[in-house]
NUZA-739260 format. One line per 3 residues: for each residue x, y, z of C-alpha. Coordinates in pm, whole numbers. Layout:
# residues N
X/Y/Z  ... .
This chain:
# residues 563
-835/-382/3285  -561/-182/3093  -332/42/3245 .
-329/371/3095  22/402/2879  34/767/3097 .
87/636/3405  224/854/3628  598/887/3642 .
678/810/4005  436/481/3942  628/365/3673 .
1026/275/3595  1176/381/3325  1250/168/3062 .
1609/258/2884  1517/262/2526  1790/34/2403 .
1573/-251/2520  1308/-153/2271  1552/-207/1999 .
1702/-532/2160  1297/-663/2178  1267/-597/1857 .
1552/-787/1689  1512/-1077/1927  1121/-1092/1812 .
1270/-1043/1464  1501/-1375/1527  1210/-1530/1669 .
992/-1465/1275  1253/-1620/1158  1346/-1892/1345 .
1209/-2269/1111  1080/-1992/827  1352/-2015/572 .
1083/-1873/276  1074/-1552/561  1408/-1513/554 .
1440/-1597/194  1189/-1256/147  1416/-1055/370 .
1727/-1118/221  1547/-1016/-96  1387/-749/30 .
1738/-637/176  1888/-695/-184  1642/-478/-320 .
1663/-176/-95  2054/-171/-159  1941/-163/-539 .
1723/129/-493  1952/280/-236  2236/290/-458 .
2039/453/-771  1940/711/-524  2250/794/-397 .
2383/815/-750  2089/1045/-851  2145/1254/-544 .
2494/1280/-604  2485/1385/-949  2462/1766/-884 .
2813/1746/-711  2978/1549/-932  2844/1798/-1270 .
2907/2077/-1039  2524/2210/-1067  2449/2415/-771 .
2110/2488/-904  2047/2116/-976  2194/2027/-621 .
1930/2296/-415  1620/2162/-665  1713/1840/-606 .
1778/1807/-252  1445/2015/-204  1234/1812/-416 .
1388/1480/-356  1361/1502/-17  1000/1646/-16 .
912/1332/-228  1078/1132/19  872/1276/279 .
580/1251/153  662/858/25  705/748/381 .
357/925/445  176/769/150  329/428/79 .
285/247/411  -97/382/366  -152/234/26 .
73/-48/-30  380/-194/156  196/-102/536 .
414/-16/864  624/-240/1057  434/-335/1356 .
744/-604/1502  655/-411/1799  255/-401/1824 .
214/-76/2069  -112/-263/2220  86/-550/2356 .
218/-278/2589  -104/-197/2696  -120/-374/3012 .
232/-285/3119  287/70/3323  468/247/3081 .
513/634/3113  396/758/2743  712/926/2658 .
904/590/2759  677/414/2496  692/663/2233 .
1078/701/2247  1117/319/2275  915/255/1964 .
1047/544/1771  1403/396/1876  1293/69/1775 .
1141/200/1390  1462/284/1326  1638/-13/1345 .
1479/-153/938  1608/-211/601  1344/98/462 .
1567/328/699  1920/185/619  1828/208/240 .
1708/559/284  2048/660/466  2267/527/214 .
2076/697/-94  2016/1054/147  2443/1010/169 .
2438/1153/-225  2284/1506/-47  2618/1490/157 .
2850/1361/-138  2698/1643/-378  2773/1952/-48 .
3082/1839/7  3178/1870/-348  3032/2193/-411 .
3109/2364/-67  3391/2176/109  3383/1923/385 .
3184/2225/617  2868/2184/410  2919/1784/396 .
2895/1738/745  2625/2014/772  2464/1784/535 .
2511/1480/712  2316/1633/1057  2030/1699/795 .
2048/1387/641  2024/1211/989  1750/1471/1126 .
1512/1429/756  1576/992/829  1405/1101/1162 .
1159/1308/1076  1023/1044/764  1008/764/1050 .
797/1016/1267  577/1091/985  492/695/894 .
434/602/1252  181/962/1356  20/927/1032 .
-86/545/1019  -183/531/1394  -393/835/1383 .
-588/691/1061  -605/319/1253  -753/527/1534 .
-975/693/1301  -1081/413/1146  -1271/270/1438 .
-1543/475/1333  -1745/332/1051  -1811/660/837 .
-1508/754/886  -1346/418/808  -1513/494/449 .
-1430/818/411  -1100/748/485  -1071/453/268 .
-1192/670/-19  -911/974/26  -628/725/68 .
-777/507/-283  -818/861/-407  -451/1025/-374 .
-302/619/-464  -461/621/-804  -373/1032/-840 .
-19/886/-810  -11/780/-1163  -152/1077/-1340 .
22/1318/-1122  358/1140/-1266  220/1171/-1634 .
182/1545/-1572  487/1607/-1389  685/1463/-1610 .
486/1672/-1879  551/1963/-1766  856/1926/-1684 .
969/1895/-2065  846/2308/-2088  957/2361/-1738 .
1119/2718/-1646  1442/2661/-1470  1449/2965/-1309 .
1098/2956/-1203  1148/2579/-1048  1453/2677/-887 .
1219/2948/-677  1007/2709/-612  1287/2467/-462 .
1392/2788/-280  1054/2772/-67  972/2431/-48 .
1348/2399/93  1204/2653/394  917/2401/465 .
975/2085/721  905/1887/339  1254/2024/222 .
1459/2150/523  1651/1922/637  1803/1802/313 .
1904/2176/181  2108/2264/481  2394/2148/258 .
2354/2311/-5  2301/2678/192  2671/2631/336 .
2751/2543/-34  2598/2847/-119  2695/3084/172 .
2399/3070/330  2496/2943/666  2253/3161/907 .
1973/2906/729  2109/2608/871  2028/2688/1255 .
1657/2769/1145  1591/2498/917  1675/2210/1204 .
1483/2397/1430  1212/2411/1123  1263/1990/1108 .
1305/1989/1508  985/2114/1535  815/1917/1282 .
946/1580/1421  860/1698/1803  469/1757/1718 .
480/1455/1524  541/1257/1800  302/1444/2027 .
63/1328/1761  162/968/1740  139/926/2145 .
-185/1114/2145  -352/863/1886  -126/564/2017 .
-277/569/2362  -658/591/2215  -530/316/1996 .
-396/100/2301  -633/151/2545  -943/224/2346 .
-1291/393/2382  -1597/268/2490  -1894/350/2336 .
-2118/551/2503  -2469/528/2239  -2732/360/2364 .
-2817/6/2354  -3053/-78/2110  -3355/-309/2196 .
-3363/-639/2074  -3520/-697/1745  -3658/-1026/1609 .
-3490/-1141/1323  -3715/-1110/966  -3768/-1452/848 .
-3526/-1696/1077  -3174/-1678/1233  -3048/-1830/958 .
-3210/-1561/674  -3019/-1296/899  -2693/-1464/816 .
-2716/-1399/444  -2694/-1028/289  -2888/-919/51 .
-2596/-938/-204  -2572/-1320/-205  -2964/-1362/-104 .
-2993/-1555/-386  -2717/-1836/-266  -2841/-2189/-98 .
-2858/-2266/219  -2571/-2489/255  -2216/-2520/332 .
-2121/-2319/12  -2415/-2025/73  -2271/-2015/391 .
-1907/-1922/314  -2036/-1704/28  -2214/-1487/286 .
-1935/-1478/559  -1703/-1373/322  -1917/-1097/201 .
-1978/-951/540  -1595/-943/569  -1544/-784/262 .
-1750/-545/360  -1664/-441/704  -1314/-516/765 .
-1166/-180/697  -830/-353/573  -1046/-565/313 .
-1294/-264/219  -1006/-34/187  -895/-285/-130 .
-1210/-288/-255  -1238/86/-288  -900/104/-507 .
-977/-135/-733  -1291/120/-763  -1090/396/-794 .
-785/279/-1013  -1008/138/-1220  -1133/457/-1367 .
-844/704/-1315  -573/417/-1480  -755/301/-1826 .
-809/688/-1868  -499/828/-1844  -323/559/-2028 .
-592/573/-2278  -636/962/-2292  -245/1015/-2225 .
-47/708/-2386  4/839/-2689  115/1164/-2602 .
104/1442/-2328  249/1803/-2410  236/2056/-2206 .
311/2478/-2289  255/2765/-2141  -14/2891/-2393 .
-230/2576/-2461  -161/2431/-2115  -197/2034/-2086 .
-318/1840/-2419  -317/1468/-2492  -180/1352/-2883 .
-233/1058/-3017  -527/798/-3052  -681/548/-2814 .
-745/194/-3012  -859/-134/-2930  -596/-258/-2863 .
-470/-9/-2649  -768/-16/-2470  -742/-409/-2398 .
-378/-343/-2236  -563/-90/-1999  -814/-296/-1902 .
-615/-627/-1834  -410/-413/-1615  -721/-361/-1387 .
-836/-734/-1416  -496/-826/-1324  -537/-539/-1010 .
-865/-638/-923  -804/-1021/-869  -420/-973/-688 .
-645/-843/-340  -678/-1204/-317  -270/-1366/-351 .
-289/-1344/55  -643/-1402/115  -617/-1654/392 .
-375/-1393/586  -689/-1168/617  -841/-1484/842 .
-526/-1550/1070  -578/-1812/1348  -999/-1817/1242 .
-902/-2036/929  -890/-2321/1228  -1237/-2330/1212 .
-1235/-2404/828  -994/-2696/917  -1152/-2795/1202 .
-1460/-2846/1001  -1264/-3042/702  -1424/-2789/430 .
-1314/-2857/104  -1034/-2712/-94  -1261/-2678/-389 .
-1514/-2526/-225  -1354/-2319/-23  -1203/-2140/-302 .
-1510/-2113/-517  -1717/-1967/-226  -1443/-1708/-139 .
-1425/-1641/-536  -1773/-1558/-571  -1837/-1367/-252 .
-1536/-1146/-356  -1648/-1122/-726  -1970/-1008/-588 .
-1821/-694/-540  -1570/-685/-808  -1775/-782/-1116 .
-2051/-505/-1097  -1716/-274/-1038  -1543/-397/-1366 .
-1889/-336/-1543  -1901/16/-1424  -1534/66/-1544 .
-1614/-47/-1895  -1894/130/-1923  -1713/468/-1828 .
-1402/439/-2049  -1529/387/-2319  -1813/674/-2247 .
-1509/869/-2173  -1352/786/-2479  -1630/858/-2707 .
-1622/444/-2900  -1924/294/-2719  -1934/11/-2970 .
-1624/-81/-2779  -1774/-153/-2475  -1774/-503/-2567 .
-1395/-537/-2593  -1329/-365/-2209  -1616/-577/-2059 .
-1448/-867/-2192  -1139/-884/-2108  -1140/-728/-1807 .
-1357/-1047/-1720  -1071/-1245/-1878  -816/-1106/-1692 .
-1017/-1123/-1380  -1075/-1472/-1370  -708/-1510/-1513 .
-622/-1366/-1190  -857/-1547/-977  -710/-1850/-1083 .
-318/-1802/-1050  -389/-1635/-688  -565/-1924/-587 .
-229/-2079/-595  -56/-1808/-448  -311/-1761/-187 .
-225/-2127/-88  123/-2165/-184  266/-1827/-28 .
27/-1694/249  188/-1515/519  24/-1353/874 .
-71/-1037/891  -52/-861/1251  -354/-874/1478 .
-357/-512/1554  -676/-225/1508  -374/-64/1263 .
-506/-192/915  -194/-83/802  51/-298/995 .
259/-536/860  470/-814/997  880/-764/988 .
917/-909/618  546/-908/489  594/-600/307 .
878/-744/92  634/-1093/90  312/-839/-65 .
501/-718/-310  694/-1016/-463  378/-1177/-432 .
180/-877/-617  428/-877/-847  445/-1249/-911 .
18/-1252/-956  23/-957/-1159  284/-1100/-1423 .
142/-1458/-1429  -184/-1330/-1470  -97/-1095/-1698 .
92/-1331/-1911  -261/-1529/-1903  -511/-1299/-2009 .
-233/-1171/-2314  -423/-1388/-2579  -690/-1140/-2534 .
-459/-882/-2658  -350/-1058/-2967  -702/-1073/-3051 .
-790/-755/-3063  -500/-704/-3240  -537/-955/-3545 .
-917/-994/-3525  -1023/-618/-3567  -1373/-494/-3626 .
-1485/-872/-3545  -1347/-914/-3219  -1595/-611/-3118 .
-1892/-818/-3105  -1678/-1187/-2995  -1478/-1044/-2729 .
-1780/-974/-2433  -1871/-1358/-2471  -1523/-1504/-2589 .
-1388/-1321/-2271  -1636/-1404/-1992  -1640/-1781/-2100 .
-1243/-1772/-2063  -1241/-1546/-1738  -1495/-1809/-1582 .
-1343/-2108/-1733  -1019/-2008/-1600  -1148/-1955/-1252 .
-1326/-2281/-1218  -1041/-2447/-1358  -827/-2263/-1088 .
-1012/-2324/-822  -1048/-2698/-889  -687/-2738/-928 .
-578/-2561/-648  -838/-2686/-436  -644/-3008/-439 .
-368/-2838/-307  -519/-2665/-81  -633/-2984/90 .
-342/-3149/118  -141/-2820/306  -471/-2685/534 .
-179/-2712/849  85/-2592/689  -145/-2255/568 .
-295/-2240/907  36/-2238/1058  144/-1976/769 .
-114/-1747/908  -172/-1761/1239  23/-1465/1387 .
330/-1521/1596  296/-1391/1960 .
């Protein structure tokens, strides 16, 4: 049985929080140790950060160095508040949260709540997203010192350090309380819809921004920075700029602003880490026995893939469709690709030509949509839509033993997990064709979406069937379907990247088509472009099946999770 994490103080010793931190690198060393690819990625990784690090600094700084004070306030207060919110957003929806330290592997030990909460707060710290962040928040001190002497530097330096804190207690309150959440099944989908939602909003809400900021009112903006700068969002990274200013009775009540934002933040995250460690048991009633409609083995099949055989292949194709359905971290996936799917090919297809904005007309889009614009939009999704799988053995973890164990073949194994993921995807894709070019008034150019967003798909299918094999990596077994091993964020996203530019560079003949073909390619691109999309997949799948079953140990080993 678990021991509570809020054991009672005089039943518990106190664990000095510098042996949080020390755990953590020495599990760190431990990910490492024989993994050379791993620490490849982290060096990478590392090399990256520094890149972005040092263009924010530079950006941050630039107020000080032009001598802007109006630029410095608006910047520190909407930099920062994008920073904020980044740290809230981005583990959600794409690079997940550092879980070195899983919080339920503490679960049987009789540790007070604040000691755990501290420890593993102590511990977040201590990662190349927080290092990168401090050297490119250092601009907000280079750009107060220069406008206000070294007074408002170091005044910026405590907010720098106290806004570092209060993004790290953000990440960690936010993504446990949704993993909490997400134990719930309706809630699980609800949430999954809000965060696919505000990802794909990302996009469009740049294309406005930047919009409107073209007409923008200086004055006005700079009132705005004024009050988001009095909100925990902008706070901490203004403080500067009010010595600067000679505004110093704002300092003491904007840390206290942050102070108090980072304090309940924590309350939160212990309140939804304990529930997360310990867990709840269900109190509905058990349900009476029901005999199965038409055999055992009928019950094992979904009525999505009802129409498979009953044999090895039918077999995967329905266990893989249960997962895809109710593993939150895989559903979750499946809703983006739902949701970018319409929101993207719009605005780039509405928008790409042109977006004005002014205070009369409001927003407008200029410029036509065309074929071949079209095409660009909708290989981007194919591309999306097949990269869910360039780690899809890390979704198994140590259960791919029973694949091994049972000598399944590489070709069939990837065909099977193919189909029961296109089974999903496909009818999505179709939807998406259908509505863009509704949306864009040309439905004779449905044909010309439908295709190659089937060409790009099965583009994709095939190049992460090699990835999938070639560069699989664990993924943390934790209820957080957020969580990500030290490294695997870097790993998703070179391997994103990688899948999205080779498969990219695949489906690009459709392009060229519609280019040079023109009114003709309207009725030959539907079948031209599912006969290459499914061509390319077979062909994919039978050449990397061949890999695959020549490294099954060395993937299993890949993605079983280190304990």
């Amino acid at each position: 049985m678990a021991v509570p994490v809020s054991a009672p103080a005089g039943s518990a010793r106190r664990v000095p929080v510098r042996h949080f931190v020390r755990l953590k690198l020495r599990v760190m060393g431990n990910n490492f140790r024989g993994q050379g690819w791993r620490i490849a990625l982290f060096v990478v990784g590392a090399l990256v950060g520094l890149w972005f690090a040092v263009g924010g600094f530079l950006l941050l700084a630039a107020p000080g160095f032009a001598d802007e004070p109006r630029y410095a306030l608006m910047t520190a207060a909407f930099g920062g508040g994008l920073l904020v919110l980044g740290w809230l957003l981005l583990p959600l929806v794409f690079f997940g949260v550092d879980e070195t330290l899983d919080p339920a592997r503490f679960a049987l030990l009789p540790l007070p709540r604040r000691t755990l909460v501290t420890g593993l707060f102590a511990a977040a710290l201590v990662s190349v997203p927080v290092l990168a962040v401090l050297i490119a928040t250092a601009g907000l001190v280079v750009t107060a010192g220069a406008l206000g002497g070294w007074p408002a530097g170091v005044v910026a330096a405590v907010g720098v350090l106290v806004g570092l804190l209060l993004c790290v207690a953000a990440s960690r309150a936010v993504t446990s309380a949704f993993a909490t959440i997400l134990r719930s099944r309706r809630v699980r989908d609800l949430a999954a819809v809000l965060l696919a939602v505000v990802a794909a909003l990302l996009g469009p809400l740049q294309i406005v921004v930047l919009a409107a900021v073209r007409e923008a009112d200086w004055d006005r903006l700079t009132g705005v920075a004024r009050v988001v700068g009095w909100t925990p969002f902008g706070a901490p990274w203004t403080v500067g700029v009010d010595v600067a200013e000679g505004r110093a009775w704002a300092v003491p009540v904007k840390l206290l602003i942050t102070a108090v934002a980072v304090g309940l933040l924590l309350w939160w995250w212990s309140r939804s880490l304990e529930s997360a460690m310990v867990g709840a048991a269900s109190s509905a009633p058990a349900r009476g026995r029901r005999e199965p409609v038409g055999g055992a083995v009928a019950q094992l099949f979904p009525r999505a893939v009802g129409w498979t055989r009953r044999d090895r292949f039918g077999a995967l194709v329905a266990r893989e469709c249960r997962y895809w359905w109710r593993d939150a971290r895989r559903r979750a996936n499946l809703i983006t690709i739902a949701v970018v799917g319409i929101f993207v090919p719009v605005m780039v297809n509405l928008g790409g030509a042109g977006f004005t904005a002014s205070s009369e007309e409001g927003f407008s889009t200029a410029g036509e949509s065309s074929p071949v614009l079209l095409s660009l939009s909708m290989l981007f999704i194919g591309v999306l839509a097949s990269v869910t799988l360039a780690n899809q053995f890390g979704f198994d973890g140590s259960a791919y033993a029973a694949n091994v164990v049972a000598g399944v073949p590489g070709r069939l194994e990837l065909r099977a997990r193919m189909t029961a993921f296109s089974t999903y995807v496909v009818p999505m894709l179709g939807v998406v064709s259908v509505v863009i070019t509704v949306v864009l008034g040309e439905p004779g150019w449905i044909g010309v979406a439908a295709g190659t967003l089937l060409a790009a798909y099965g583009a994709g299918l095939a190049i992460n069937g090699f990835i999938s094999v070639l560069g699989a990596y664990s993924l943390p077994e934790t209820s957080n379907p957020f969580a990500m091993n030290t490294g695997a964020g870097m790993a998703k996203s070179l391997l994103t990247l990688l899948s999205m530019v080779a498969s990219a560079a695949a489906a690009v003949p459709m392009v060229v088509a519609a280019a040079l073909l023109g009114d003709v390619w309207l009725w030959l691109a539907l079948p031209v472009g599912a006969a290459y999309g499914l061509g390319a997949a077979l062909l994919g799948s039978y050449l990397a099946g061949d890999v695959l079953d020549h490294r099954m140990p060395e993937l299993l080993a890949a993605v079983t999770p280190r304990r």
